[in-house]
N, C-alpha and C positions, 0 to 999 in steps of 0.2 A: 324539152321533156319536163313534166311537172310530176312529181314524186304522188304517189297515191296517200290521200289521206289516212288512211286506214289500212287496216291487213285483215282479208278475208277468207276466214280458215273454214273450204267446205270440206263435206264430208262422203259426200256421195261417191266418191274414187273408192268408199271403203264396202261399199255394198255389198260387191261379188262375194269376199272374202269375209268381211263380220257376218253376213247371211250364213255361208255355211260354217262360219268357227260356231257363232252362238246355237243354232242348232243342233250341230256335233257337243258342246260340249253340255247343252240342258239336256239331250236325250241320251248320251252316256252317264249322267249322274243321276237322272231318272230312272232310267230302266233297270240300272245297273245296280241303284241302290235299292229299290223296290225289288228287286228278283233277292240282291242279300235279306232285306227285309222278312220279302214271306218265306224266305227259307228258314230264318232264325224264329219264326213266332209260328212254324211247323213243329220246333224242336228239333231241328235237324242238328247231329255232331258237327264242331267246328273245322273239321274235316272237308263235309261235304259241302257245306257253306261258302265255305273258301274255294272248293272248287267250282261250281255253280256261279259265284260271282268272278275267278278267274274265264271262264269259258264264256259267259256273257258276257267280259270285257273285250275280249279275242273276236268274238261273233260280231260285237256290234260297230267296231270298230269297221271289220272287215266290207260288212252291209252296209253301212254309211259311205263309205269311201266309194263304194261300186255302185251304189244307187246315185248319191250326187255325180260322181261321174257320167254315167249313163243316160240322166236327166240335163247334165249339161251341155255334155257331147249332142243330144240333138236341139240344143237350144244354139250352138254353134255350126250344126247340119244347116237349120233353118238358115241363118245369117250367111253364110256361103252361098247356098242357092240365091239369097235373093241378090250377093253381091254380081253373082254371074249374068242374073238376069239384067240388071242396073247395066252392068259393062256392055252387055248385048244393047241395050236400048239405046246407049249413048252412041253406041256406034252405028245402030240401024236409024236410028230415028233424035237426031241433036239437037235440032230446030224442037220439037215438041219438047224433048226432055227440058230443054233450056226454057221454053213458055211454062211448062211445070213450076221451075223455080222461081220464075216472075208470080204466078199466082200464091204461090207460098207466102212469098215473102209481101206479097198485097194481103193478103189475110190476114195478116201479122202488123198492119198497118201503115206499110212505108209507100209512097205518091208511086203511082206506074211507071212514071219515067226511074226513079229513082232504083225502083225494085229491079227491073231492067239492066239499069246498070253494076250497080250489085252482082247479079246474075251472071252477067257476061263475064266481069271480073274473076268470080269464085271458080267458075267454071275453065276460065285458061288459068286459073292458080292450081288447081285438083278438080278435075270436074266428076269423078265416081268419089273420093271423097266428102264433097256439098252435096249429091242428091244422097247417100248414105244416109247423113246426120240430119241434110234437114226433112228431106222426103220419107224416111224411111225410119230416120229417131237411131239410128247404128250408131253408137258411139266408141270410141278407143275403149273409152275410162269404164265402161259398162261389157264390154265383147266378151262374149263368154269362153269360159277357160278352164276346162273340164279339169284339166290335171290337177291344176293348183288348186280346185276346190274339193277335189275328192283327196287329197292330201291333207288339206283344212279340215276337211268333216274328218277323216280316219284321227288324227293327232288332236282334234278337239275333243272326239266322244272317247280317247283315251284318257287324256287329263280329268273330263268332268267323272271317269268311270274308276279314277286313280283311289279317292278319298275313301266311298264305301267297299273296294277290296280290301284297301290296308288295313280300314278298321277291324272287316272281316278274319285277316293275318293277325292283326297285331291285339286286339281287345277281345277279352274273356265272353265265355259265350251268355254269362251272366250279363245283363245290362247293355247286349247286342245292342236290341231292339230300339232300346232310346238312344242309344248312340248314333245308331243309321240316321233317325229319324230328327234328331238336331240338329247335325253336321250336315246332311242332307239337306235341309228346308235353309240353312246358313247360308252354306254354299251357292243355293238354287238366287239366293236373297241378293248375296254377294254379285255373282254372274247376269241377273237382271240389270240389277242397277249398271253395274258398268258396259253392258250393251246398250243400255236407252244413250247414256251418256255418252259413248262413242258416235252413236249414231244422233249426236247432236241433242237428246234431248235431256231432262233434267233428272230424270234415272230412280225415284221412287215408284210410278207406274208399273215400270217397268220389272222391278222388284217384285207388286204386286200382284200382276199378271201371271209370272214364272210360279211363284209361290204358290196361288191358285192352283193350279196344275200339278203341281209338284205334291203337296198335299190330296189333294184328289187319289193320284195316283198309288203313293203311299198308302192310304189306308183299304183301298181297292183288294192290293197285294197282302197289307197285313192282315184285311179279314179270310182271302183264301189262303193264305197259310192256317189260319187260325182252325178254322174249316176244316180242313182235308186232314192238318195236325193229329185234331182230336177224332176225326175219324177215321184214318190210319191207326194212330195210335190204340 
């Protein structure tokens, strides 16, 4: 046994889950701070501001949880059907299934004989597991998993949607507007970077990106607050 030179820390077991936290919690601190936003540069009482950013916190929370659900529940429909069909085939037809995995694994570069044996191996070690991963790319680390993601987007876009209610509670309605719009773009700055960098990469990008959007969005909402403000008003 020879000890591995190195320790290789991947990251892609993190996908499922950083996929729907980072989503949940930039479109909770988006939406959620853009809706306080145009409502504070409407002139709305802090009253109804507070409310509006409480009920858009509750809404989108709820819509995230049941949409990512819903989208990955048949993203794991998919994957069961084809595991059924995969079991059907290995049992109607084993000799081809097993030529399948020969040619796989020749594409991939390894001599025929060898691929072959290979083959035959994987195949009495797990044989619907080997065409899953390699026929078909199904992996454990990737299987989709509706619950925990719709769990993950619900308790994400709560956290990202947490900052501009409190502010909307707790800071006077004087100086809202710049405060959403700081703490907001911070936050959004904050939550980039540590996504790229989770997901392995080096995390200003990714700052930039989120930021882009976020701004965007931001000023979207505060010209129709501003808008409809002064023409209500």
């Amino acid at each position: 046994m020879h000890a591995s030179p190195h320790a290789e820390l991947h990251v892609s077991h993190r996908a499922g889950w950083l996929r729907a936290a980072v989503l949940g919690a930039n479109d909770g601190l988006i939406s959620t701070g853009s809706l306080v936003l145009g409502m504070a540069t409407a002139s709305a009482d802090a009253r109804t501001i507070l409310v509006a950013g409480v009920a858009g916190l509750a809404a989108g929370a709820f819509s995230m949880a049941a949409g990512e659900y819903i989208s990955v529940s048949s993203q794991a429909d998919t994957e069961r059907a084809d595991v059924r069909l995969e079991t059907q085939a290995l049992r109607d037809h084993p000799e081809a299934e097993l030529d399948e995995l020969v040619a796989i694994y020749q594409a991939r570069g390894v001599e025929p004989a060898l691929a072959r044996q290979v083959a035959e191996q994987l195949t009495q070690h797990d044989d619907l597991g080997t065409h899953l991963r390699d026929e078909l790319g199904i992996h454990d680390v990737h299987r989709a998993r509706p619950v925990q993601a719709g769990i993950a987007s619900a308790l994400a876009f709560t956290a990202g949607a947490l900052p501009p209610v409190l502010l909307a509670w707790l800071w006077p309605t004087d100086g809202l507007s710049v405060a959403i719009v700081v703490s907001t773009l911070l936050v959004l700055a904050v939550l980039g970077y540590a996504a790229e960098r989770m997901a392995g990469g080096k995390g200003p990008r990714g700052a930039l990106r989120v930021l882009a959007w976020g701004a965007l969005a931001l000023s979207a909402t505060a010209l129709i607050g501003r808008v409809f403000g002064v023409a209500v008003g």
